[in-house]
C-alpha atoms as one frame of an Amber mdcrd trajectory, in Angstrom:
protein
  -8.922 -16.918   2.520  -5.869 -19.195   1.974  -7.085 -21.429  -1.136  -4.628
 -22.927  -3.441  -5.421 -24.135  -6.638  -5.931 -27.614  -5.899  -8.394 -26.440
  -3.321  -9.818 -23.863  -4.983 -11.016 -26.644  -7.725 -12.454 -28.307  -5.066
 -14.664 -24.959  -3.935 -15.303 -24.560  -7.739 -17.443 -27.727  -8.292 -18.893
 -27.313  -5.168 -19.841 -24.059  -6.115 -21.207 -25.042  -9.161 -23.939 -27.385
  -7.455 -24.971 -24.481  -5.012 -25.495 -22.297  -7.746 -27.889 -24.644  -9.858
 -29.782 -25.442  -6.571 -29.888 -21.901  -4.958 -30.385 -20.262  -8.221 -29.032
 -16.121  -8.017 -25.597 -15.669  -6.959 -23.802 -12.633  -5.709 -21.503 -13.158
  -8.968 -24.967 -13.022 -11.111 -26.326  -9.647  -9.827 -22.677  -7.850  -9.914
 -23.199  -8.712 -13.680 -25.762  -6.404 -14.820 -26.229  -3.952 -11.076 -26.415
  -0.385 -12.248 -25.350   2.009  -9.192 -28.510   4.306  -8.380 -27.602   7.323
  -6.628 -24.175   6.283  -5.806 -21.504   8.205  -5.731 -18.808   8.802  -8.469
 -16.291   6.569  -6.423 -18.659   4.340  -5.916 -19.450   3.938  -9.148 -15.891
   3.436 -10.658 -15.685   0.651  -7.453 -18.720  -1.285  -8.404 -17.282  -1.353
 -12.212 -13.964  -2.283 -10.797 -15.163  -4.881  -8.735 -17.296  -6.154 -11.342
 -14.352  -6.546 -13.556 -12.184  -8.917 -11.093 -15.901 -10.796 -10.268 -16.458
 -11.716 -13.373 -12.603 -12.530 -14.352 -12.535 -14.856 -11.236 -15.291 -16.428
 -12.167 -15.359 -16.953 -15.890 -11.967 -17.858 -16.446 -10.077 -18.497 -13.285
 -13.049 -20.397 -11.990 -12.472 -19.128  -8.243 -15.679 -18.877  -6.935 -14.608
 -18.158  -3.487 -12.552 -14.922  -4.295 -15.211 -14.248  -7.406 -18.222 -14.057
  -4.855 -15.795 -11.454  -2.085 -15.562  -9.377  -5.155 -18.903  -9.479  -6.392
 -20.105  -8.655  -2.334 -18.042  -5.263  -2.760 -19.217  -4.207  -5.622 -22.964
  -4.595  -4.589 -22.701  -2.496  -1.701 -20.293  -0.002  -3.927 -23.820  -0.150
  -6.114 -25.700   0.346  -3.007 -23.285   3.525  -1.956 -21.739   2.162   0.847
 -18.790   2.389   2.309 -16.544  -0.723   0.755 -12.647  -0.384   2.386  -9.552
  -2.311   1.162  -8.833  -5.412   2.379  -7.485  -5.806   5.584  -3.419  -7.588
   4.475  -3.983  -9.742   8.154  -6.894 -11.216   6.048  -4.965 -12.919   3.555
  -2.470 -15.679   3.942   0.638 -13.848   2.262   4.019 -14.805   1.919   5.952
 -13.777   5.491   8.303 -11.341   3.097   5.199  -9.674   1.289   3.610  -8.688
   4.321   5.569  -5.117   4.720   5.348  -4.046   1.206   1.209  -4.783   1.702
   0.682  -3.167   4.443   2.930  -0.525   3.505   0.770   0.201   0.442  -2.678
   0.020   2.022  -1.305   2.565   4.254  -0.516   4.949   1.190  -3.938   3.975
  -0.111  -6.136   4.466   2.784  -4.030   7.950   3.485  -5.153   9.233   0.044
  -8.581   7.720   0.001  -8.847   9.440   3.920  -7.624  12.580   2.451 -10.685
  12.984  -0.082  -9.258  10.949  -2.958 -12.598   9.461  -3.093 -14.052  12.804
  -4.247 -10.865  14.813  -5.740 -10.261  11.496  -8.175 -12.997   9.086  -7.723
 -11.965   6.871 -11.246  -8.179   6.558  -9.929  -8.475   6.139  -6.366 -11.148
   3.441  -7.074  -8.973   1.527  -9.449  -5.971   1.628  -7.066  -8.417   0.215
  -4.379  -9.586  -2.629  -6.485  -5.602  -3.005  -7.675  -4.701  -3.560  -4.230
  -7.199  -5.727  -3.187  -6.252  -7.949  -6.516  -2.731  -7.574  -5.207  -3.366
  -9.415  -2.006  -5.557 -11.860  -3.666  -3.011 -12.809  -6.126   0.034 -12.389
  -3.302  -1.937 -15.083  -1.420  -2.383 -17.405  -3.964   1.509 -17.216  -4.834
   1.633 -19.163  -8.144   0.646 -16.482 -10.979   3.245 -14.454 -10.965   2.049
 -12.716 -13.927  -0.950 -11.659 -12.121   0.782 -10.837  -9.107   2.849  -8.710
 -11.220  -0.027  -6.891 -13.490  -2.236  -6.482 -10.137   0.573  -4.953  -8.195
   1.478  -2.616 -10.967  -2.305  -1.364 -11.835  -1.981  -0.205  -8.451   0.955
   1.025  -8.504   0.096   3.206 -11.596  -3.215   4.623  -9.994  -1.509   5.426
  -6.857   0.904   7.407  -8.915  -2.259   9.335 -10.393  -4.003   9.747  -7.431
  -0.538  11.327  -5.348   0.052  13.377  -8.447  -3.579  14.357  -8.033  -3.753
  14.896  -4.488  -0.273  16.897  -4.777   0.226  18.931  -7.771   3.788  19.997
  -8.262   4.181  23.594  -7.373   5.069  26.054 -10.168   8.938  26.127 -10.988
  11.057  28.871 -10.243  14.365  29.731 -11.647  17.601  27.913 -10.387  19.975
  29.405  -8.577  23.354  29.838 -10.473  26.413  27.764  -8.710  26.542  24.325
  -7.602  22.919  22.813  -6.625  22.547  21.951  -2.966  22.335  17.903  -2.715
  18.418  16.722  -1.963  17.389  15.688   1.115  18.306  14.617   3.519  14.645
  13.610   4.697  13.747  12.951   8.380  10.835  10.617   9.379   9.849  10.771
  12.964   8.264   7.830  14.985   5.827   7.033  18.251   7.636   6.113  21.167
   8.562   2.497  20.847   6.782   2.452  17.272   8.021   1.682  13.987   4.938
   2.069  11.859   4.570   5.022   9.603   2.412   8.057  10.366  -0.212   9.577
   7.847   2.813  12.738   7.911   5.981  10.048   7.779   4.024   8.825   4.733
   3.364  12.319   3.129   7.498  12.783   3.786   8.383   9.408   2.196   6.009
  10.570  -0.930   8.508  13.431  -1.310  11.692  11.684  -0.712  10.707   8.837
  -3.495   9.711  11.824  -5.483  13.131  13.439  -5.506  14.541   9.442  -5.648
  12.933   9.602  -9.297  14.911  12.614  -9.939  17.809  12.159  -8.145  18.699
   8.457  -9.756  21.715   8.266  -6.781  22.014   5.326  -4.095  19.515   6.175
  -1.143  20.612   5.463   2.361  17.690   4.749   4.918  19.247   4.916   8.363
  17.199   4.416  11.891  17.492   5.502  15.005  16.278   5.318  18.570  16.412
   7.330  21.843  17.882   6.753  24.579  14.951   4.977  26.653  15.129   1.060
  26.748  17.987  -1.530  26.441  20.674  -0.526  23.703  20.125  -4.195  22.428
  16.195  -3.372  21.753  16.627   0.465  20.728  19.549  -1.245  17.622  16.348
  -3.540  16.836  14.062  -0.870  16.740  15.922   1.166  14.910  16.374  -1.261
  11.554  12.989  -1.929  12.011  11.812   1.664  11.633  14.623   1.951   8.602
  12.753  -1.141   6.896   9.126   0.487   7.435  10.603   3.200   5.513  12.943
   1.350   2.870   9.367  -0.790   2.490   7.393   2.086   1.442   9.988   3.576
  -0.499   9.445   0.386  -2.720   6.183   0.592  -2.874   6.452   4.129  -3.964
   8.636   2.506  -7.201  11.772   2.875  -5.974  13.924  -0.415  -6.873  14.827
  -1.716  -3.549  18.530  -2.568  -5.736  19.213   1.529  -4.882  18.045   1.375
  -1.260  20.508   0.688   1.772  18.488   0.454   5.117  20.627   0.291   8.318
  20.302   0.769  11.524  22.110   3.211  14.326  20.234   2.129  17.626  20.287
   5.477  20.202  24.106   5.638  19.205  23.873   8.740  17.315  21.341  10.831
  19.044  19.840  13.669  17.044  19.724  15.248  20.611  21.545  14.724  23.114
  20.363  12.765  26.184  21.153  11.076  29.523  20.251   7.189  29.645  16.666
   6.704  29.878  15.122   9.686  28.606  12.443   9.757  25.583  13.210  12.063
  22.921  11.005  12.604  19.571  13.541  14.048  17.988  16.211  10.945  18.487
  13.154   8.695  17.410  13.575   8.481  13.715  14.939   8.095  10.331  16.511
   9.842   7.613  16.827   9.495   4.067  19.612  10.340   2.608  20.927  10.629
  -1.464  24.763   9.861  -1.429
């Protein structure tokens, strides 16, 4: 889907002529479809997808991305299932990719976790957010839309965690000097540094208490003791950036994060050479 405006133009007269000669579009019927029997999600995702259609169309004049919108919200209408976008679908900036893929993985975790039912108006917006998110990141010239696309989702997410996770009730303080929060530990596969549905759900909580907290965050990987110490020190930053990247986009500013990396030489657990170890395969948050 990589168009640039120049291009796009180009797909927007020809567009044009297919629509006078084939009559109906996909863009048309999106217009005026009422869902019938659909569900309440699927009924905020047909309006949401309606929205961007029509915007695309009318005064962007991107057909191509207009008619991929108006495609999901027909079979929203219809009551099927319509998923975000995939990020390996879209031609985005090398240095957006994480933060993407980072963020479907907090949306599909909520939506997976009966968002779709519990908040069907939120979770649908933050779908259609993210999905005009990756559009926009693609297309890598409005940076204003980028921008208002990135934070609609960032706002529904918000919504739909708060949602999903209610804050328990308060209880009284203890008297003395309050303990310091955290530190947070996020474990990994073996030879994996891509965030579990539970490393997510502990990530949620540590940008939770970052909110709070307001103090530099430290995001420090690690490794076991199995594979080359050159590959394990690799590993290990990359399994600190998985976590500084959805730290970010939970709303943390990435100007408080510090992400480093400790290879397998400070082992949670103590090993021989070699040996796998969950435990050693992680990272941890820290507030200093």
């Amino acid at each position: 889907m990589a168009f640039y405006p120049s291009v796009k133009l180009l797909f927007a007269g020809a567009a044009v002529l297919l629509v006078a000669a084939c009559g109906t579009t996909d863009i048309d019927q999106v217009r005026t479809t009422q869902p019938a029997g659909a569900s309440p999600f699927n009924v905020a995702l047909t309006n949401e997808y309606r929205e961007l259609a029509v915007y695309e169309a009318d005064k962007m004049y991107d057909w191509p991305d207009a008619g991929t919108w108006a495609r999901k919200g027909l079979a929203a209408s219809n009551n099927q299932l319509v998923l975000p976008e995939q990020v390996g679908d879209w031609n985005v900036p090398a240095d957006k990719v994480g933060e993407l893929t980072t963020a479907r993985q907090r949306l599909v975790t909520a939506l997976d976790s009966s968002a779709r039912t519990k908040l069907p108006a939120d979770a649908a917006r933050a779908q259609a957010m993210f999905d005009c998110w990756a559009e926009q990141q693609e297309e890598n010239w409005q940076f204003d839309h980028i921008a208002a696309c990135r934070k609609g989702f960032m706002d529904a997410m918000q919504r739909v965690d708060e949602g999903m996770n209610p804050p328990k009730t308060a209880t009284s303080a203890p008297t003395g000097t309050p303990a310091p929060a955290g530190p947070y530990t996020v474990y990994f596969a073996f030879d994996s540094a891509t965030l579990s549905a539970e490393g997510l759900r502990i990530v949620r909580t540590a940008a939770d208490t970052a909110r709070s907290e307001k103090a530099p965050i430290g995001v420090v990987g690690h490794a076991d003791a199995a594979g080359p110490s050159d590959y394990n020190m690799n590993l290990s930053l990359r399994r600190a950036n998985a976590v500084r990247d959805a730290l970010i986009a939970d709303g943390i500013p990435v100007s408080r994060i510090a992400a480093s990396g400790q290879g397998e030489g400070d082992l949670a657990v103590p090993t021989a050479d070699g040996v796998r170890e969950q435990r050693n395969r992680r990272v941890v948050v820290l507030f200093r």
